[in-house]
Structure formats: structure tokens, C-alpha cells
Residue frames relative to the residue before (quaternion, step in Angstrom):
aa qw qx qy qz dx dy dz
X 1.0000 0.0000 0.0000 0.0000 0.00 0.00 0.00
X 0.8336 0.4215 -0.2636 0.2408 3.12 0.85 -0.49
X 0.1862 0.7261 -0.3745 0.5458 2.97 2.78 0.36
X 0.6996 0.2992 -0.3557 0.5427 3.72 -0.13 -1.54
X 0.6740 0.4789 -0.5103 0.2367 3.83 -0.33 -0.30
X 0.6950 0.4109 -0.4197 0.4148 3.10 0.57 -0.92
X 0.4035 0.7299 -0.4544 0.3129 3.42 0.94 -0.78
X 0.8065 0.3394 -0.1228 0.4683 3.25 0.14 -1.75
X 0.6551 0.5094 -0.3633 0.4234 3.88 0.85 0.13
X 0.7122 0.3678 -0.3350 0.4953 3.00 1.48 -0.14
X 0.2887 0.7314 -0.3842 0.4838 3.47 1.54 0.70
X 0.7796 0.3770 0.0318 0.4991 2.84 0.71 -1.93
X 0.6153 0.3993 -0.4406 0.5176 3.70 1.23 0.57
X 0.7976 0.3737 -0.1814 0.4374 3.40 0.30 -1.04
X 0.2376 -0.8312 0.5023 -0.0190 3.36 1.62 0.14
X 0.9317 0.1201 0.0905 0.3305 3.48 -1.45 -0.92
X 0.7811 0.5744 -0.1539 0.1906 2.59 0.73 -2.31
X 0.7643 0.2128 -0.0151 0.6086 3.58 1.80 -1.47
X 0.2306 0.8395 -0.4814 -0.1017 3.45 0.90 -0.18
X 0.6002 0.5233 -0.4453 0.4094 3.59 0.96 -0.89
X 0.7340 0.4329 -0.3133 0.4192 4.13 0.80 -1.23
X 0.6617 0.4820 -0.3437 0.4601 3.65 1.23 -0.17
X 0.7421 0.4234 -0.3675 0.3675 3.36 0.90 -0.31
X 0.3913 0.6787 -0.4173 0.4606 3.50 2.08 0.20
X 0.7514 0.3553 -0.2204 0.5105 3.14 0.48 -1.35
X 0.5762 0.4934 -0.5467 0.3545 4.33 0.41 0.28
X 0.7073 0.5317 -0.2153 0.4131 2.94 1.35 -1.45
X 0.5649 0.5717 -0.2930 0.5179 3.88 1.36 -0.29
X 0.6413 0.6011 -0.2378 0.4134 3.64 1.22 -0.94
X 0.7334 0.3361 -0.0957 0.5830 3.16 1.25 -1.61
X 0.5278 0.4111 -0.5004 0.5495 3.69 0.59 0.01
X 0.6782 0.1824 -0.4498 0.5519 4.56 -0.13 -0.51
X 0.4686 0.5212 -0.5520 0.4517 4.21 0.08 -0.05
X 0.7788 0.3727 -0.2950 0.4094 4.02 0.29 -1.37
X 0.7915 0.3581 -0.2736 0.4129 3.38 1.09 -1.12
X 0.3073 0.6151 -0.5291 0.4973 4.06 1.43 0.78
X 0.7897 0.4541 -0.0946 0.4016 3.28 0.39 -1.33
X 0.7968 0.2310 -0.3757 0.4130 3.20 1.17 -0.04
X 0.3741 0.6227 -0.5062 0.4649 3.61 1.66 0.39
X 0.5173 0.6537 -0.3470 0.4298 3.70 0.73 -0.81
X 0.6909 0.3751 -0.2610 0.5602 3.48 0.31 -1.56
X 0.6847 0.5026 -0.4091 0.3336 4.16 0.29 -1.20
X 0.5111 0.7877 -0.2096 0.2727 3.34 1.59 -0.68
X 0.6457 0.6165 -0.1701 0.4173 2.81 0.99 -2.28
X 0.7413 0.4087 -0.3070 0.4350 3.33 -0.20 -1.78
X 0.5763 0.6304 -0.3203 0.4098 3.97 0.50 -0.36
X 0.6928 0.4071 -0.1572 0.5741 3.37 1.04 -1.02
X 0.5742 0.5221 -0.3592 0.5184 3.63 0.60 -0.84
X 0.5786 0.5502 -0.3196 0.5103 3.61 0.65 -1.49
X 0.8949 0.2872 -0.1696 0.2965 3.69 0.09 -0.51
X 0.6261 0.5299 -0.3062 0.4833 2.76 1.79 0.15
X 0.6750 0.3867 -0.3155 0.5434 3.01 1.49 -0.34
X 0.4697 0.6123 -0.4400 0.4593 3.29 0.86 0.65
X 0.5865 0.5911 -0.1628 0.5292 3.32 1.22 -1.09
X 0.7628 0.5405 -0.1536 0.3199 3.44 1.05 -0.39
X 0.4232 0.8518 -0.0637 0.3021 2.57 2.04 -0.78
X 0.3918 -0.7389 0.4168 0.3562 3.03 1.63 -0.98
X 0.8264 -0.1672 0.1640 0.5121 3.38 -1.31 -0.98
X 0.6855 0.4684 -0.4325 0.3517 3.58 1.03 -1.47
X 0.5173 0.6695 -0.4035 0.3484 3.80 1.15 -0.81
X 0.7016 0.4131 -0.1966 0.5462 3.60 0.27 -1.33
X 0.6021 0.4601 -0.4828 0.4390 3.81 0.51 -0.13
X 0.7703 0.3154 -0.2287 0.5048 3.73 0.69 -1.23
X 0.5050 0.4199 -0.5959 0.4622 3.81 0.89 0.46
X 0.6925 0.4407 -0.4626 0.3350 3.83 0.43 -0.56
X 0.6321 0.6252 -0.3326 0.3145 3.06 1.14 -0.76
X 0.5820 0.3721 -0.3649 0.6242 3.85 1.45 -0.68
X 0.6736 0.2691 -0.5084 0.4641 4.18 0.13 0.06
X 0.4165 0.5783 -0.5596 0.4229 3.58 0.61 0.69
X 0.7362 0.4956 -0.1438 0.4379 3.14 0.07 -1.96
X 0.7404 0.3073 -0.2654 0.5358 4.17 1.34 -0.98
X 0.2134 0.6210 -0.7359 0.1653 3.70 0.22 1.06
X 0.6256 -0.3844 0.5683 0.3713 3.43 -1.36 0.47
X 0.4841 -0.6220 0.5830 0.1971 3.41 -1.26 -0.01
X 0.3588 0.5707 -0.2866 0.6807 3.65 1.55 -0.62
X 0.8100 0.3747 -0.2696 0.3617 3.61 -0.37 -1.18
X 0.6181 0.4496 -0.1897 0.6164 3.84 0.93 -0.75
X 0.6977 0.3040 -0.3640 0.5369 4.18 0.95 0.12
X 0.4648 0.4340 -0.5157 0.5742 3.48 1.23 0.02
X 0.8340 0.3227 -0.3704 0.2513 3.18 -0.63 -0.84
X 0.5597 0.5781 -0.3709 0.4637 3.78 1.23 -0.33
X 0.5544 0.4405 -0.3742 0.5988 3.68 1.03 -0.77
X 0.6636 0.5116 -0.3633 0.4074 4.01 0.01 -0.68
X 0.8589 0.2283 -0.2854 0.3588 3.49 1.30 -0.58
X 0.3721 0.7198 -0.3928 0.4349 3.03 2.09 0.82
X 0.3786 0.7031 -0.2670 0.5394 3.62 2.13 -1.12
X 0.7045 0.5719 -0.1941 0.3726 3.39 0.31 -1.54
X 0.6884 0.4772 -0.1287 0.5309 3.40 0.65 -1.76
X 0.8096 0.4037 -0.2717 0.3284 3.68 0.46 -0.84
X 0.6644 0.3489 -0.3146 0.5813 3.12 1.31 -0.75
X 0.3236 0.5372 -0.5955 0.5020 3.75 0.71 0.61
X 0.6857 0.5561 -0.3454 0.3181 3.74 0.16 -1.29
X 0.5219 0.8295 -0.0805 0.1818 3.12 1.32 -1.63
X 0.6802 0.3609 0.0023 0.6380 2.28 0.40 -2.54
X 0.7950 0.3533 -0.4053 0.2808 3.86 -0.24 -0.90
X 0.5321 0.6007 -0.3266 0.4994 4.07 1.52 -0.34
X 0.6518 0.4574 -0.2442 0.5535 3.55 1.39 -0.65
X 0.7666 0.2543 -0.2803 0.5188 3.75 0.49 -0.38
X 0.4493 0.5996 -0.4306 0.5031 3.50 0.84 -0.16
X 0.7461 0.3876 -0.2668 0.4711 3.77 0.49 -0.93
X 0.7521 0.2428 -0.2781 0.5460 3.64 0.78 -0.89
X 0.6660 0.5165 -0.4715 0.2596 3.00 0.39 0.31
X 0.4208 0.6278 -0.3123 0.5755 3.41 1.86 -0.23
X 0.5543 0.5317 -0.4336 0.4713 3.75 0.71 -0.99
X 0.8290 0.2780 -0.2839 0.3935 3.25 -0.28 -1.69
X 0.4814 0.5063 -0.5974 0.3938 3.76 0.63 -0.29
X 0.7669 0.3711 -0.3280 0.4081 3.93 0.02 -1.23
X 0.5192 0.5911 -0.4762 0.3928 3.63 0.67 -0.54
X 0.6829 0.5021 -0.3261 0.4185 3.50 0.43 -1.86
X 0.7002 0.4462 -0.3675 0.4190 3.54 0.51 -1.40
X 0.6002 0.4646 -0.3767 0.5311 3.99 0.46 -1.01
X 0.5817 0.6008 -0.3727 0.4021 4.15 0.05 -0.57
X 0.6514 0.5118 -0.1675 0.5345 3.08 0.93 -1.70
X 0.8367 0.2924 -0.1219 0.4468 3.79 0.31 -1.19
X 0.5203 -0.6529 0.4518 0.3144 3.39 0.90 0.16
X 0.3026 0.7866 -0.5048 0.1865 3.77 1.09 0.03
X 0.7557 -0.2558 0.5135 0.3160 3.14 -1.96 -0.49
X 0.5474 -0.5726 0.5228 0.3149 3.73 -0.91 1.15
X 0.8471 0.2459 -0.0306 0.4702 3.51 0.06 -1.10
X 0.6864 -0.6048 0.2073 0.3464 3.44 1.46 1.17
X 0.7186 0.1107 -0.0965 0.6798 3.61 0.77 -1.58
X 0.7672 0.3975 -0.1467 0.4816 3.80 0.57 -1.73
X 0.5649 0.7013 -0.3352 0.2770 3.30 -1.26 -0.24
X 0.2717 -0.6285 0.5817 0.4390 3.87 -0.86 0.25
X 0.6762 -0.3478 0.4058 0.5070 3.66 -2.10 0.62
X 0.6658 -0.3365 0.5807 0.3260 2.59 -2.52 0.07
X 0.7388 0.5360 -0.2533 0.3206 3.71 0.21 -0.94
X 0.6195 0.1782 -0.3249 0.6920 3.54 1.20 -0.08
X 0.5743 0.4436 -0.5838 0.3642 3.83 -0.03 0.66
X 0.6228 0.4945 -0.3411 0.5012 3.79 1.26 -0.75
X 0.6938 0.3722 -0.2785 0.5500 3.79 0.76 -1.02
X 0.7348 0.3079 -0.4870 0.3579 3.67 0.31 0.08
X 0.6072 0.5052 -0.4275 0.4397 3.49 1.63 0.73
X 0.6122 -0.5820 0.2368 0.4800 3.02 1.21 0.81
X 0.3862 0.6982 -0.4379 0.4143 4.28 1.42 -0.14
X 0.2161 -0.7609 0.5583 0.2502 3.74 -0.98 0.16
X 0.6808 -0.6530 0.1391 0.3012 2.82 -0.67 1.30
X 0.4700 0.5574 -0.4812 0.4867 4.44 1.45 -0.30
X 0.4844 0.6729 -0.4851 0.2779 3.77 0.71 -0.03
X 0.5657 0.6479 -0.3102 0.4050 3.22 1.43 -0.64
X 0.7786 0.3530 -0.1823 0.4858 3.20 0.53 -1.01
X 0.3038 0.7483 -0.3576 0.4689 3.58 1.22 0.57
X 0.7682 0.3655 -0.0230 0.5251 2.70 0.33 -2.51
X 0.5630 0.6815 -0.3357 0.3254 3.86 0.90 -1.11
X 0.6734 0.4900 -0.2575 0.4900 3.51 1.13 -1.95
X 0.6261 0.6677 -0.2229 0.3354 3.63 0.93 -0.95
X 0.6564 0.5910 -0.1662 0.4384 3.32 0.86 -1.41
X 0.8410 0.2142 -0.2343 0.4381 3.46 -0.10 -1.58
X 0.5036 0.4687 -0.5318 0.4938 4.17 0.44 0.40
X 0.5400 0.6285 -0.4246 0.3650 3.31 0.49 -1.01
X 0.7815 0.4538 -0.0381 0.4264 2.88 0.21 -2.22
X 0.4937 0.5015 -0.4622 0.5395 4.08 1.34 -0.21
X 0.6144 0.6312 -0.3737 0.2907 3.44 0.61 -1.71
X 0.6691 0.6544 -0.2374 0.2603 3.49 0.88 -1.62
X 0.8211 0.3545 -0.0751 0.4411 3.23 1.61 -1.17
X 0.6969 0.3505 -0.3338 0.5292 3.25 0.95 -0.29
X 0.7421 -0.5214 0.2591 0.3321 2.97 -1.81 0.75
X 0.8457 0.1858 -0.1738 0.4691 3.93 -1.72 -0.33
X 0.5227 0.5297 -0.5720 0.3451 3.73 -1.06 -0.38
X 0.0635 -0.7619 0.6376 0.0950 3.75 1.10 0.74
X 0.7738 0.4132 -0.3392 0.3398 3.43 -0.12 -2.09
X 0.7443 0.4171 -0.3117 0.4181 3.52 -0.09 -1.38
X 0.7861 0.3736 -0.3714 0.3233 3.53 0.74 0.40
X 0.2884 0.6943 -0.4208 0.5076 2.96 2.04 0.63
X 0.7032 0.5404 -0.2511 0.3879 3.25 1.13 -1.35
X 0.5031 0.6130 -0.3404 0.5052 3.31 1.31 -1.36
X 0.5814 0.6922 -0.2911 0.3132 4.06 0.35 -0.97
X 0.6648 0.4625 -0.0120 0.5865 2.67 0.88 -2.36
X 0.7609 0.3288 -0.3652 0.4237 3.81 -0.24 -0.59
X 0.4221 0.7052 -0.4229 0.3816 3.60 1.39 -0.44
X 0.6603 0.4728 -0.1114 0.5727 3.28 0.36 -2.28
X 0.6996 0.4397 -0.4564 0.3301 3.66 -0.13 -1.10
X 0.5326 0.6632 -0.2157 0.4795 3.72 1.40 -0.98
X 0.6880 0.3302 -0.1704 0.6233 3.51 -0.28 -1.36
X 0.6362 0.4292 -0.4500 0.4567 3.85 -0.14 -0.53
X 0.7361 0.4492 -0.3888 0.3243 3.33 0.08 -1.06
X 0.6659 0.6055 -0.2593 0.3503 3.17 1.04 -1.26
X 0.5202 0.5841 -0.3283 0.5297 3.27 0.89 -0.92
X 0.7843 0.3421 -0.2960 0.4245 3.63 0.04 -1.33
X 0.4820 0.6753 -0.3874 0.4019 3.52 1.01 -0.57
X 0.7326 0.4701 -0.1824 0.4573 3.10 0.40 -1.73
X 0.7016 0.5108 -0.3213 0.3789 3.68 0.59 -1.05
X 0.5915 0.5420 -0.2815 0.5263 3.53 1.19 -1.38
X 0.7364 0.2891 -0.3527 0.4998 4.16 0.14 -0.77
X 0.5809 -0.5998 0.4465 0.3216 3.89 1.18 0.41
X 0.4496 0.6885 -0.4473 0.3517 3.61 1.32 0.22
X 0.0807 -0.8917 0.4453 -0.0055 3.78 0.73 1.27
X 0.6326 0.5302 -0.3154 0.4681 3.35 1.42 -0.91
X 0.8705 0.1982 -0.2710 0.3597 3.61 0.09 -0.22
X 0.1914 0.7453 -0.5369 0.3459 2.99 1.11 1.07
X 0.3684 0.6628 -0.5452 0.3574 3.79 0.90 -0.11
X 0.7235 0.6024 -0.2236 0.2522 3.02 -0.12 -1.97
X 0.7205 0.5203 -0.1110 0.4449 3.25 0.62 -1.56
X 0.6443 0.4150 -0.1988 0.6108 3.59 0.63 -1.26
X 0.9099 0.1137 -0.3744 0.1379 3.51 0.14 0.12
X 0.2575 0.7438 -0.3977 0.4715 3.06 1.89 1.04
X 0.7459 0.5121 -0.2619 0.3358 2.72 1.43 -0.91
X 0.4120 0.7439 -0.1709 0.4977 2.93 1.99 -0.85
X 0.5140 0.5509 -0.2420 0.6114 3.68 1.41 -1.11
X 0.8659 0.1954 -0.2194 0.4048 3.44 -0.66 -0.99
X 0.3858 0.5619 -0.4841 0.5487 3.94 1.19 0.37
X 0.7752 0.3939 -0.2952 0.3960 3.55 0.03 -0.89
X 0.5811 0.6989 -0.2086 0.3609 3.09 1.13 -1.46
X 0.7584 0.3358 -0.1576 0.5359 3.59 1.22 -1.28
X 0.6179 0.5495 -0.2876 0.4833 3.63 1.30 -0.21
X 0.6593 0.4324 -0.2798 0.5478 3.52 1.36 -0.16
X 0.4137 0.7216 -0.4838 0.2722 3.29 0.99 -0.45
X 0.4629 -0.6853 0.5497 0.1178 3.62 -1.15 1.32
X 0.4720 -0.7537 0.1970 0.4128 3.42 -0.48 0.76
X 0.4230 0.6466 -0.5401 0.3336 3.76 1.52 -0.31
X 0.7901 0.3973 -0.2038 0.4199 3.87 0.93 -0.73
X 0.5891 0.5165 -0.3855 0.4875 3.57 1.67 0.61
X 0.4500 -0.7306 0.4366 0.2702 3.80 -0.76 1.22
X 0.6571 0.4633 -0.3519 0.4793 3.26 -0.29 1.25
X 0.6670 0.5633 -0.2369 0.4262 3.31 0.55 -1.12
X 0.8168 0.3143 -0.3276 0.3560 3.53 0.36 -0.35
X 0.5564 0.5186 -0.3869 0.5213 3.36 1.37 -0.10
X 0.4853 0.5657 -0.4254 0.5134 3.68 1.08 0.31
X 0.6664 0.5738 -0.1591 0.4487 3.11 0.68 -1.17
X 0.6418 0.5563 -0.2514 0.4641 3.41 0.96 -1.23
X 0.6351 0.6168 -0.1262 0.4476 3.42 0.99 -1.90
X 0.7595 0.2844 -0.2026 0.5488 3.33 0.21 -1.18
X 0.5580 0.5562 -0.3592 0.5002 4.31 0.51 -0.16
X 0.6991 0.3445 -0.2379 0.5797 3.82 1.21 -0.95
């Protein structure tokens, strides 16, 4: 009411004098006055709508997740598919990497034990490859007793620690060898070695967390 008044006072000043510029500017006043007032009203029913939605309770919050379900980005739903392709491959990894060194050290231990061929069928014995590194020759049956647990540890499930250890006696191995070999100047079969070793590096760096020591007692903790 107090819009249309002024209106009509400014009618009722300028009178004669402007009528054509005064009756622009009433007819401009009350036309953004009509269209305030109706954005206002388009408004309302909008709000209500969400408040009584909001009220609903559980069934409400089910069909609001359900529309921020349905609006993930599309970007957001190819990240997360590529993250579980990541997943899957290094899964492959790790199990193609321990699967291999772990077979080695299983046949090593067993060849150690028996006094076999380096290379199982081919190859010169184990016993003049250790004594022509300067090792005596009961080392075998050391390294032999060592190996094939290890090399169980690797595959079956839990035993987290003892398969930290299994790791560590791995590397501690292959290292040596390597350094062996390098010190007696034995440059050519340095292949072998370096890339078993290269194996059981990867092998522990891929490791999923059910098979990393620690991780599941996090898991446990934070779930209770």
C-alpha cells in the first residue's frame, strides 16, 4: 500500500506538467513491484517442497541419497573404475612376483639339501659353485633348511611376521650372492641373482594389506 501511494503522489505532483514521463516511470515501478512479488510467490511452494521433504525422516534421506547417487559426475564413476582396474593389476603383480620367487627358493632349498645342479637339471653342482666362492661347502645345508619354509611362508595365508622374516632372509640371500659373485669377478652370472632379487623387491612392495603386518589390526581398531 504504500508502493501504490507514492505512485499516486507522484501523479498528483507533476500533474499536467509530465504526464507522458510520469506515466512511464508508474507503469515501470508497478510492473518490477508485480514481477518481485511474483518471483517470491514461485519461490515459496519450492521451499515448503523441501521442507516437507526434510521431514520425512529415514524414507526422505534414503531418496535424497538416492538422487546424490544417480548425480555423481561421470568423471567421478571413471576415477573410481580405473582405481579398481590399479587394484586388480597390481593384485596380478604381487601374486606373478611371489609365485616365481617363491618357487626359486623352494627348488634352491631342495637342490642345497641334495647337493644337485645349480640350475636343477643343467649346470655345474651347488658344491663347487659355493667352494669356488670361497664358502665351505656345510653352508648348503644351512641355506637349504632356510629356504623351503621360507618359500612355504610366502604362500600361505597370515604368518604376517615370519613372513617379514621369510623377505629378509630372501634379500639377505640374493644380496649375498650377487656380492659374492661380483667380489670373485664372476660378472657373467650376475644376471640371475639381480633379478630374483628384483622379484622379491616387488613382491614385498605389492603386498596387499591382508598380507602387510600392521594393517589389519588398524582395520580391526578403527571397525570397533
Amino acid at each position: 500500500m504504500q508502493v501504490l501511494g507514492r505512485i499516486f503522489s507522484i501523479h498528483a505532483v507533476w500533474g499536467d506538467q509530465s504526464n507522458s514521463v510520469s506515466a512511464k516511470l508508474a507503469i515501470q515501478f508497478v510492473g518490477v513491484n508485480s514481477a518481485v512479488k511474483h518471483s517470491e510467490h514461485q519461490r515459496q511452494p519450492d521451499q515448503v517442497k523441501w521442507v516437507s521433504q526434510g521431514n520425512q525422516g529415514a524414507g526422505g534421506d534414503q531418496e535424497a541419497h538416492s538422487k546424490l547417487g544417480a548425480n555423481i559426475p561421470v568423471y567421478s564413476k571413471i576415477a573410481i573404475a580405473k582405481e579398481g582396474a590399479m587394484l586388480n593389476i597390481t593384485r596380478i603383480f604381487y601374486w606373478t612376483a611371489t609365485t616365481l620367487i617363491a618357487l626359486e627358493t623352494l627348488a634352491g632349498g631342495i637342490v642345497d639339501l641334495t647337493r644337485g645342479r645349480a640350475s636343477v637339471v643343467s649346470g655345474p653342482y651347488v658344491a663347487a659353485v659355493v667352494t669356488g666362492l670361497g664358502y665351505p661347502v656345510y653352508i648348503l645345508a644351512i641355506l637349504g633348511i632356510w629356504k623351503i619354509p621360507g618359500a612355504i611362508t610366502l604362500m600361505v595365508p597370515g604368518f604376517l611376521r615370519l613372513k617379514e622374516w621369510a623377505y629378509a632372509g630372501i634379500v639377505f640371500e640374493l644380496s649375498g650372492a650377487v656380492a659374492s659373485l661380483a667380489a670373485c669377478g664372476h660378472t657373467a652370472e650376475l644376471i640371475a641373482p639381480l633379478f630374483l632379487l628384483i622379484l622379491a623387491l616387488a613382491s614385498w612392495a605389492l603386498r596387499p594389506p591382508s598380507r602387510t603386518l600392521g594393517k589389519p589390526l588398524v582395520v580391526e581398531l578403527e571397525g570397533g
